[in-house]
ZABADO-250102 format. One line per 3 residues: number of its first residue (from 1); for each residue x, y, z of N, C-alpha, C. Coordinates in steps of 0.2 Angstrom, whole numbers. Example, Ala and Ser with C-alpha at 12.3 -4.5 7.8 and 13.67 -1.06 7.14 Angstrom:
2
1 = 66/-28/39/62/-22/39/66/-16/39 | 64/-11/35/68/-5/36/64/0/39
//
This chain:
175
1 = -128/257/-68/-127/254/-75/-121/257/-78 | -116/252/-81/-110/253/-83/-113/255/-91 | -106/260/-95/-108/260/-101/-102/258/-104
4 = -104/254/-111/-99/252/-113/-95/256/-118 | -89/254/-121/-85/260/-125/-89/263/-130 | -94/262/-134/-100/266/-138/-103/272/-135
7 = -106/269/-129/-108/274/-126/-102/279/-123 | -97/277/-121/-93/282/-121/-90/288/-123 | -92/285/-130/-90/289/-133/-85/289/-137
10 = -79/288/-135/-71/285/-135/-70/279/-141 | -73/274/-138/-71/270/-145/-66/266/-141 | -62/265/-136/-57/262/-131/-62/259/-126
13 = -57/253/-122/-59/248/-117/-58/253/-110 | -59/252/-105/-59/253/-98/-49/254/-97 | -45/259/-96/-40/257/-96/-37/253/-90
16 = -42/253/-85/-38/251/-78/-39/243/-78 | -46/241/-81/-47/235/-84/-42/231/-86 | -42/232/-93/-37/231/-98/-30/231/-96
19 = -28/235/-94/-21/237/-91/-21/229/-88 | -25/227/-81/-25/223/-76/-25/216/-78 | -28/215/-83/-29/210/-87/-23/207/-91
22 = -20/213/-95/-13/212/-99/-7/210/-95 | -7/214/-89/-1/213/-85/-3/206/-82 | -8/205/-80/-9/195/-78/-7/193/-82
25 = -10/192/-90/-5/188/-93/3/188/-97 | 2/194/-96/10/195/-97/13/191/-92 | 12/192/-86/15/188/-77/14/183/-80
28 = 10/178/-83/8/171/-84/12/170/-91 | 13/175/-94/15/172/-101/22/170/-99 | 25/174/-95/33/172/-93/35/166/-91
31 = 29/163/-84/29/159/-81/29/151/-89 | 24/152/-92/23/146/-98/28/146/-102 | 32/154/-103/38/153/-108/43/148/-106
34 = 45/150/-99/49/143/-94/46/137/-95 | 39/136/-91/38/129/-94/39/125/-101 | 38/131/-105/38/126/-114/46/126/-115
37 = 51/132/-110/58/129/-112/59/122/-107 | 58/120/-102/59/116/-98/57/108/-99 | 52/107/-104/49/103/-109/51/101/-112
40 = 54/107/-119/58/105/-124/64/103/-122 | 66/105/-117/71/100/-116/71/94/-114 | 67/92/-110/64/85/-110/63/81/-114
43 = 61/84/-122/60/82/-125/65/80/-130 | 70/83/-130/75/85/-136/78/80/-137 | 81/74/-138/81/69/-139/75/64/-143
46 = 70/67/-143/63/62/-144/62/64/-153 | 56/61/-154/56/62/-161/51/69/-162 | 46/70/-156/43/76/-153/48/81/-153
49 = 55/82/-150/59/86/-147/59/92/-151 | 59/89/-160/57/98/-164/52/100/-162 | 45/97/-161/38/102/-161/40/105/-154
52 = 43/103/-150/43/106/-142/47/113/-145 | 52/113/-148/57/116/-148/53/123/-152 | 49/121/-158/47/128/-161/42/129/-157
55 = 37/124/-154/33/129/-151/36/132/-144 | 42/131/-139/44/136/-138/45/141/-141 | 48/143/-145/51/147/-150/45/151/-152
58 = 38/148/-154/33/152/-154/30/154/-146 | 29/152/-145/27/154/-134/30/162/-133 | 36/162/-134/41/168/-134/40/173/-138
61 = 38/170/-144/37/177/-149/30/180/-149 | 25/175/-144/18/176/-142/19/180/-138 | 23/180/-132/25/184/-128/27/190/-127
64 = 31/192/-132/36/198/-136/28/201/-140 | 26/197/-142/18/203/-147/14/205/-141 | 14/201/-134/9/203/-130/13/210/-126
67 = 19/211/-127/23/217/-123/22/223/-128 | 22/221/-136/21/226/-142/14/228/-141 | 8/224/-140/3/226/-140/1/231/-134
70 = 2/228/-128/3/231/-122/7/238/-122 | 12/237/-123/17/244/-125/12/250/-130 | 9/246/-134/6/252/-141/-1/253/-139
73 = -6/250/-133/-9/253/-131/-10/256/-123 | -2/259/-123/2/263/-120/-1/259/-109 | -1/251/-110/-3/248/-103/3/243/-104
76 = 8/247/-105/16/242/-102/13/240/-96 | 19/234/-94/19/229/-87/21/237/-81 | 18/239/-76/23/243/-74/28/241/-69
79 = 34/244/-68/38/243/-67/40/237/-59 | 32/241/-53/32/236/-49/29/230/-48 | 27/228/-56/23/220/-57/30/216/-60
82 = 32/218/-62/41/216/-67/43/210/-61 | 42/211/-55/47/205/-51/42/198/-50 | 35/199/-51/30/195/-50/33/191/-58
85 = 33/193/-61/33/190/-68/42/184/-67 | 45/191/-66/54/188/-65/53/181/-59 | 46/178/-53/47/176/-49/44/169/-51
88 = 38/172/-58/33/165/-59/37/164/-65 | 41/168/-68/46/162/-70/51/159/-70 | 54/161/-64/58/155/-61/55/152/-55
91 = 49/151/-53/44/146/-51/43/140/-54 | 42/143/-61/39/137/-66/45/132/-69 | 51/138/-70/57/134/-70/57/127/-66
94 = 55/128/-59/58/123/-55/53/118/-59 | 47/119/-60/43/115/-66/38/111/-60 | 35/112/-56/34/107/-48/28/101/-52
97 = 24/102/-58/22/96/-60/26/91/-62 | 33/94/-62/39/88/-65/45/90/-65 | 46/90/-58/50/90/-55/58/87/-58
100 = 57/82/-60/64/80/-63/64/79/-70 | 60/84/-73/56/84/-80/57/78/-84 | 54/73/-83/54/68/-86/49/66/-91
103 = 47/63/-96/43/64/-100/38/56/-99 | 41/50/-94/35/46/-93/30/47/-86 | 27/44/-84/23/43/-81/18/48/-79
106 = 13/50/-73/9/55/-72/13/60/-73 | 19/62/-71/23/70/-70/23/72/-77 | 25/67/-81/27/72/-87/18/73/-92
109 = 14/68/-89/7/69/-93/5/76/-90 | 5/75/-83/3/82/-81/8/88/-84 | 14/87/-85/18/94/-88/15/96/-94
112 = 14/91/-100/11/92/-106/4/95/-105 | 0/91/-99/-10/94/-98/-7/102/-97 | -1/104/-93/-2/111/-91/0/116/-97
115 = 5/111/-103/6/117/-108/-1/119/-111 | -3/114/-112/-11/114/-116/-15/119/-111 | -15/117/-105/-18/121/-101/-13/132/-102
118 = -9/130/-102/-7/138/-103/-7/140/-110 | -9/136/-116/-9/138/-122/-17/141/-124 | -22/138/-119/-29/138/-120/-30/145/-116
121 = -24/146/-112/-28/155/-107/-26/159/-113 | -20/158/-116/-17/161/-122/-23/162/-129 | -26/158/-129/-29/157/-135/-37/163/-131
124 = -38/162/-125/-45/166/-124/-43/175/-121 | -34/172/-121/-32/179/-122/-35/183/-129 | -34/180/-134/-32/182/-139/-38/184/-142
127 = -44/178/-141/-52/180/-141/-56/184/-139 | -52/186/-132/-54/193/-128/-54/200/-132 | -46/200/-134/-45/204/-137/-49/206/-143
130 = -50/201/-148/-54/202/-154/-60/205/-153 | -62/204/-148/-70/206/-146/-72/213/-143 | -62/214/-141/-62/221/-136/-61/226/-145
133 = -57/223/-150/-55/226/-156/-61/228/-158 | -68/227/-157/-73/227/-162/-76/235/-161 | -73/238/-155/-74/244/-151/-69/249/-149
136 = -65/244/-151/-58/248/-147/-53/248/-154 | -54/252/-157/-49/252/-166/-41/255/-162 | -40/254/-157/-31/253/-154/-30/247/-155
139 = -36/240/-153/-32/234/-152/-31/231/-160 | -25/230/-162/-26/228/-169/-28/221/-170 | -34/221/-172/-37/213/-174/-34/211/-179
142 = -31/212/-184/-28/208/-189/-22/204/-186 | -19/207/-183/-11/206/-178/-14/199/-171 | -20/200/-168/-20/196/-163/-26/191/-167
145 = -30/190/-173/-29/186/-175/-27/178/-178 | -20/183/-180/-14/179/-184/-12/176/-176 | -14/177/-171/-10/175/-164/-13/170/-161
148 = -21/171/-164/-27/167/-160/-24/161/-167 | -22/162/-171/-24/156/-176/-18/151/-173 | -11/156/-174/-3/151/-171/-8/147/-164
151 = -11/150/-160/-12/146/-151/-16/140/-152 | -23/141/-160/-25/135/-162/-19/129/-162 | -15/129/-168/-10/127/-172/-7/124/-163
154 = -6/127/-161/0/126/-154/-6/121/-149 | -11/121/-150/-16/118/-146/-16/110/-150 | -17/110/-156/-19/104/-159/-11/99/-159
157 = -6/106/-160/2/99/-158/3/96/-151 | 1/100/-147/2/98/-141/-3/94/-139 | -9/96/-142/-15/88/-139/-13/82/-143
160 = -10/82/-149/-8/76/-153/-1/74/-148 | 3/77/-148/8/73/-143/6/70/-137 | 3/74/-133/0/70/-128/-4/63/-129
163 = -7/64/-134/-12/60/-136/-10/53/-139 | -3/55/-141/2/51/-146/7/46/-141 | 8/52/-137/13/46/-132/10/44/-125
166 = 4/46/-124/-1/41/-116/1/35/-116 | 2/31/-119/4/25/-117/9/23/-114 | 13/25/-122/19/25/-119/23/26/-111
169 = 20/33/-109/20/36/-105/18/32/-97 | 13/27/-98/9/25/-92/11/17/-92 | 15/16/-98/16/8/-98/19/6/-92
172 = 16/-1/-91/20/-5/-84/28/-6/-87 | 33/-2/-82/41/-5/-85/41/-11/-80 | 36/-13/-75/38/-17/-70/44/-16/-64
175 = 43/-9/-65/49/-7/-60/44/-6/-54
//
């Protein structure tokens, strides 16, 4: 039978858990920062191309508090995880669900399914953590609230865009 941090006494999460957990998404948050800049450029031209634009701008500085958090509950990336991250996000660079980053047809739908899809691991990030703060008075719930709400907000633009240009996107150009 495992005990949880009450019983332990401590008031903190499992560190080797936690540690393993942050550093995955830290690897994955780099990898989706590339995608949402790969995107927004995609899009930059469009009448979308500012929501692309700030919600990169947010992705990055969601990324930057998950280093701060990590850092201040002393589970930095270590050292030999750093190239996994440097490697998935010049993976994602190459962009492989859209490949020539285009923003009609199936590639560019699936490019947007996948930001939605990296903002939802983002968002259950963020829910984890709330639930780990109810026991763990290191993880600041005030701070990763304010982060779970921004992934909301980043979740509803990016389903309304998608949702806004489907059409357009799948139209017969008869080519």
């Amino acid at each position: 039978m495992t005990m949880n941090a009450e019983q332990r006494g401590n008031g903190t999460t499992g560190e080797r858990s936690l540690g393993a957990y942050l550093h995955s998404h830290l690897i994955a948050a780099a990898a989706g920062e590339r995608l949402f800049e790969q995107a927004s450029k995609a899009w930059k031209d469009t009448p979308h191309g500012e929501t692309l634009t700030r919600l990169t701008g947010e992705v990055g500085a969601d990324k930057a508090a998950l280093y701060r958090i990590a850092e201040e509950l002393g589970l930095a990336i270590p050292a030999y995880k750093k190239p996994f991250a440097w490697i998935s996000a010049h993976l994602a660079s190459l962009d492989p669900l859209n490949p020539l980053h285009g923003r009609s047809g199936a590639a560019g739908h699936l490019e947007l399914e996948a930001l939605i899809t990296a903002v939802t691991g983002k968002s259950l990030l963020w829910k984890t953590l709330i639930i780990l703060s109810r026991t763990d008075r290191r993880i600041p719930q005030d701070k990763v609230a304010h982060l779970l709400d921004r992934a909301t907000e980043q979740l509803r633009a990016l389903e309304n865009l998608l949702l806004e240009t489907t059409t357009d996107r799948f139209a017969d150009t008869g080519a």
